[in-house]
Steps between C-alpha positions, in 0.01 A plus 500: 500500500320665159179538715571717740674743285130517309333572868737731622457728168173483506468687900724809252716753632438614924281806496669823576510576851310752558669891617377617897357808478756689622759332174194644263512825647870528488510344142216745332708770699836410288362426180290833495836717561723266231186567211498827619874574476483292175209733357706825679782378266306430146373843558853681531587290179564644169273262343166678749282711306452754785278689262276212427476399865433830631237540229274220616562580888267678770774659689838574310633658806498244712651210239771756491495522877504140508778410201735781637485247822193613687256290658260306294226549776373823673457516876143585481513132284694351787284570777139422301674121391635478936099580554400262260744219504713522811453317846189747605341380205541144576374511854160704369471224203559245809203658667277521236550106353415417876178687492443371197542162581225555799236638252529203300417275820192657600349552114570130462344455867216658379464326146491188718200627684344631214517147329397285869162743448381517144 
């Protein structure tokens, strides 16, 4: 029947489902080495103007390093984004949204006696 072809286009299209963590990491992992095999490439092209690149850069050597097939991070960068971002990071952000989550009780505690007395 016409009518429930009208309802059924009007729910639209099944959201996306939605990646597990572990699909995101491995996704952003893979698409950072194909753009940076794809901007490794450009660069070794005859239409790159090395000169104009290297111009505007902070450190020539090291887009050399890096277009000659180095890596695009340092190991001092490595270990500062494992202290920042990596699983020791997540347990001490764990600890502090729980201690957070306990000041807000008692302020609110104490708002509430605040309020009973004035």
């Amino acid at each position: 029947p016409p009518g429930r072809r009208v309802q059924s286009s009007k729910l639209g299209p099944n959201p996306p489902r939605l990646l597990t963590e572990e699909e995101y990491r491995l996704q952003g992992e893979v698409e950072t080495r194909k753009a940076l095999a794809e901007l490794r490439s450009f660069c070794q092209s005859p239409e790159f103007s090395a000169w104009s690149a290297v111009s505007r850069i902070q450190s020539p050597k090291r887009f050399a390093d890096f277009v000659g097939g180095a890596s695009h991070v340092t190991p001092s960068e490595v270990s500062v984004h494992e202290r920042e971002f990596g699983l020791e990071s997540l347990f001490i952000d764990e600890q502090l949204f729980e201690e957070d989550d306990d000041d807000d009780d008692d302020e609110e505690e104490e708002e509430d006696e605040d309020s009973v007395r004035g």
